[in-house]
C-alpha positions as CSV (number, residue, x, y, z in Angstrom):
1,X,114.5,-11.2,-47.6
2,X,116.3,-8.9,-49.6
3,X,116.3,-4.9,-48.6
4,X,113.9,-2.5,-50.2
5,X,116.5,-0.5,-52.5
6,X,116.5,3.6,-51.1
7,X,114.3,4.5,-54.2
8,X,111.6,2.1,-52.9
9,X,112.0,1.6,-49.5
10,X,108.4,3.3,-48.0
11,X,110.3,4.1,-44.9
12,X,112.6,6.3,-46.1
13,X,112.8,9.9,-45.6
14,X,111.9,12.3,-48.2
15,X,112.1,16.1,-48.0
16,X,109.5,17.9,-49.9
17,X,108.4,21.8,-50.1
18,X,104.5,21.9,-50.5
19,X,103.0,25.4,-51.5
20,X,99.5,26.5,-50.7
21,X,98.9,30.3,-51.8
22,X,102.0,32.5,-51.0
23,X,102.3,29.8,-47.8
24,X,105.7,27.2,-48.3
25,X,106.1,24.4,-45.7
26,X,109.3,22.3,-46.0
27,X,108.5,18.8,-44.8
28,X,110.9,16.0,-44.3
29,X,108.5,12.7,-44.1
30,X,108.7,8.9,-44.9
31,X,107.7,8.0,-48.4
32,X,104.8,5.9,-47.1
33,X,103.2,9.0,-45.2
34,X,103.8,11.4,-48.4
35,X,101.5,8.4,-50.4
36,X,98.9,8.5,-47.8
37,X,98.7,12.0,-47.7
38,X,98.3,11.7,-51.4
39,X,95.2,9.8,-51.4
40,X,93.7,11.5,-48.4
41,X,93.6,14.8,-50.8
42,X,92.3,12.9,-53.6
43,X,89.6,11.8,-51.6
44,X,88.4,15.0,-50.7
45,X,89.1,16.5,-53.9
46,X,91.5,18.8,-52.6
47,X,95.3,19.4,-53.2
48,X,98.0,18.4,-50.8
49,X,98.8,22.0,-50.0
50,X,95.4,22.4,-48.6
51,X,95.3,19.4,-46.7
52,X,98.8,20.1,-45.4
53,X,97.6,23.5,-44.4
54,X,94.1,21.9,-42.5
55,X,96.7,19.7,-40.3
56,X,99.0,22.9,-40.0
57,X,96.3,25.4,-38.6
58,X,95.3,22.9,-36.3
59,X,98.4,21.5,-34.8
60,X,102.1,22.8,-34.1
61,X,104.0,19.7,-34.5
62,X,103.3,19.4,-37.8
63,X,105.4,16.5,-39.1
64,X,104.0,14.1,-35.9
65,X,100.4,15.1,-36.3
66,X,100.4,14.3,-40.1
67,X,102.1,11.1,-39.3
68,X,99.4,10.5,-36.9
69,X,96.5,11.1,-39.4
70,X,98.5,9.6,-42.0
71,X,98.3,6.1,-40.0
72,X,94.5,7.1,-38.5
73,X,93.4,7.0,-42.2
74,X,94.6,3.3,-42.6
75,X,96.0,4.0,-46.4
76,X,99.6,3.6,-45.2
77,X,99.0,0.3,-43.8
78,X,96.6,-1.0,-46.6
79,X,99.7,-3.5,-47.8
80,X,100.2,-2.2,-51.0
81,X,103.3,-0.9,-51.3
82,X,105.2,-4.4,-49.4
Protein backbone atom coordinates (compact mmCIF):
# COMPACT_ATOMS: atom_id res chain seq x y z
CA UNK A 1 0.00 0.00 0.00
CA UNK A 2 1.53 3.10 -0.98
CA UNK A 3 1.65 6.20 1.65
CA UNK A 4 -0.94 8.97 1.62
CA UNK A 5 1.19 11.92 0.09
CA UNK A 6 1.46 14.97 3.14
CA UNK A 7 -1.26 16.97 1.23
CA UNK A 8 -3.66 14.07 1.59
CA UNK A 9 -2.72 12.15 4.35
CA UNK A 10 -6.02 12.78 7.02
CA UNK A 11 -3.67 12.28 9.83
CA UNK A 12 -1.59 14.88 9.38
CA UNK A 13 -1.33 17.91 11.34
CA UNK A 14 -2.59 21.13 10.27
CA UNK A 15 -2.40 24.53 12.12
CA UNK A 16 -5.25 26.73 11.55
CA UNK A 17 -6.40 30.23 13.34
CA UNK A 18 -10.24 30.29 13.59
CA UNK A 19 -11.89 33.74 14.49
CA UNK A 20 -15.21 34.14 16.17
CA UNK A 21 -15.99 37.93 16.97
CA UNK A 22 -12.81 39.78 18.26
CA UNK A 23 -12.00 35.99 19.81
CA UNK A 24 -8.73 34.13 17.75
CA UNK A 25 -7.94 30.46 18.67
CA UNK A 26 -4.84 28.95 17.06
CA UNK A 27 -5.45 25.24 16.72
CA UNK A 28 -2.94 22.72 15.54
CA UNK A 29 -5.30 19.48 14.54
CA UNK A 30 -5.25 16.45 12.17
CA UNK A 31 -6.79 17.07 8.80
CA UNK A 32 -9.45 14.42 9.48
CA UNK A 33 -10.76 16.31 12.73
CA UNK A 34 -10.68 19.90 10.91
CA UNK A 35 -13.24 17.87 8.11
CA UNK A 36 -15.39 16.60 10.83
CA UNK A 37 -15.57 19.78 12.51
CA UNK A 38 -16.50 21.01 9.17
CA UNK A 39 -19.60 19.10 8.76
CA UNK A 40 -20.61 19.18 12.39
CA UNK A 41 -21.04 23.22 11.78
CA UNK A 42 -22.87 22.72 8.60
CA UNK A 43 -25.18 20.66 10.29
CA UNK A 44 -26.16 23.03 12.66
CA UNK A 45 -26.01 25.85 10.38
CA UNK A 46 -23.44 27.49 12.20
CA UNK A 47 -19.76 28.56 11.43
CA UNK A 48 -16.78 26.75 12.65
CA UNK A 49 -15.87 29.74 14.94
CA UNK A 50 -18.90 29.22 16.84
CA UNK A 51 -18.74 25.73 17.17
CA UNK A 52 -15.12 25.98 18.13
CA UNK A 53 -16.14 28.53 20.70
CA UNK A 54 -19.26 25.96 22.14
CA UNK A 55 -16.35 23.26 22.73
CA UNK A 56 -14.00 26.18 24.12
CA UNK A 57 -16.42 27.61 26.81
CA UNK A 58 -17.10 24.22 27.94
CA UNK A 59 -13.73 22.54 28.13
CA UNK A 60 -10.04 23.71 28.84
CA UNK A 61 -8.24 21.21 26.80
CA UNK A 62 -9.45 22.35 23.84
CA UNK A 63 -7.60 20.44 21.10
CA UNK A 64 -8.47 16.86 23.09
CA UNK A 65 -12.09 17.62 23.75
CA UNK A 66 -12.69 18.61 20.03
CA UNK A 67 -10.88 15.48 18.99
CA UNK A 68 -13.17 13.69 21.26
CA UNK A 69 -16.36 15.16 19.73
CA UNK A 70 -14.84 15.05 16.50
CA UNK A 71 -14.70 11.05 16.74
CA UNK A 72 -18.25 11.02 19.12
CA UNK A 73 -19.89 12.44 15.86
CA UNK A 74 -18.77 9.40 13.72
CA UNK A 75 -17.99 11.81 10.49
CA UNK A 76 -14.29 11.16 10.86
CA UNK A 77 -14.65 7.57 10.76
CA UNK A 78 -17.44 7.46 8.04
CA UNK A 79 -14.58 6.00 5.38
CA UNK A 80 -14.64 8.59 3.08
CA UNK A 81 -11.60 10.07 2.88
CA UNK A 82 -9.43 6.19 2.79
Amino acid sequence: MKPASPEKDPFAPEFRVVARGNVRRGIRLERIFWTTLKRMAESRKITMGALIEEIAARFEMLAEEIREQAIAQGTAIEGDWL
